[in-house]
N, C-alpha and C positions, 0 to 999 in steps of 0.2 A: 483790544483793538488791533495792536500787532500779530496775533496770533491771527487771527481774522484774515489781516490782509495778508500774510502770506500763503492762507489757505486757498485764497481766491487765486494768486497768483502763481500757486501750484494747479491749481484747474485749470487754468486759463492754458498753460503751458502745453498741458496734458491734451487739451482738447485741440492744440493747434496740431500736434503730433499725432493725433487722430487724424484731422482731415488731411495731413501729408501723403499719412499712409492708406488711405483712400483714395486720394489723388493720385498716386501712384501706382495702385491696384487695377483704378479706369484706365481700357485701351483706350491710346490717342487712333486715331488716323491719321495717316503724313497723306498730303495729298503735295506732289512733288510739281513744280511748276515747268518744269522738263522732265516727262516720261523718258525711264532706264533706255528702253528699247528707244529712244529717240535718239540720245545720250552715244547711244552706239550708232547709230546712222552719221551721225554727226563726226562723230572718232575718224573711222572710218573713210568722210570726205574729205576732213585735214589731215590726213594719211596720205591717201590718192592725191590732194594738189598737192602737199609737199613736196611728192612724191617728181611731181612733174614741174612742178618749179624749181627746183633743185637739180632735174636732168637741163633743164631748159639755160639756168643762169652757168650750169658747169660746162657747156657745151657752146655757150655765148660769150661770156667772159671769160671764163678759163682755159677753152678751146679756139677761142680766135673764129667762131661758125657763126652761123645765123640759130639765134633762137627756135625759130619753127622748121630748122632742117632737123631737130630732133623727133619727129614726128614722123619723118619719112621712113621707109623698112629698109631703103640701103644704109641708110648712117648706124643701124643698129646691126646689118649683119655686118659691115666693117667692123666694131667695135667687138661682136662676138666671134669675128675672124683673128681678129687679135688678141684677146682674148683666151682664146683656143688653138692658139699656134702651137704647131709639133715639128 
């Protein structure tokens, strides 16, 4: 009877390690809840606002200016005039 039950429980063992590795043979498909290429769009526009929040609060609080004078074209060629000084 012992012989028996460990024969079973060699089977049993055997056949779980079977369907593992059929399990793992079937492709899955990932279906991603945010598409790559959105992923990247996304990147991208918290890049660009950092980008402008970051001119905005250094140019407000660290410059002593108005926030939205960063948006103007003269406050940028001053800063490229200095900058560029020879």
């Amino acid at each position: 009877m012992a012989l028996n039950k460990n024969n079973q429980e060699a089977v049993t063992r055997e056949e779980v390690k079977k369907e593992k590795k059929t399990r793992e043979k079937k492709k899955r498909i990932r279906v991603r809840l945010i598409p790559i290429w959105l992923r990247i769009i996304i990147v991208i526009l918290l890049l660009a606002a950092s980008i402008v929040l970051g001119a905005m609060f250094g140019y407000a609080v660290m410059g002593s200016g108005k926030a939205k004078d960063v948006f103007e074209k003269s406050t940028w060629i001053h800063i490229l005039d200095l900058v560029e000084k020879e």
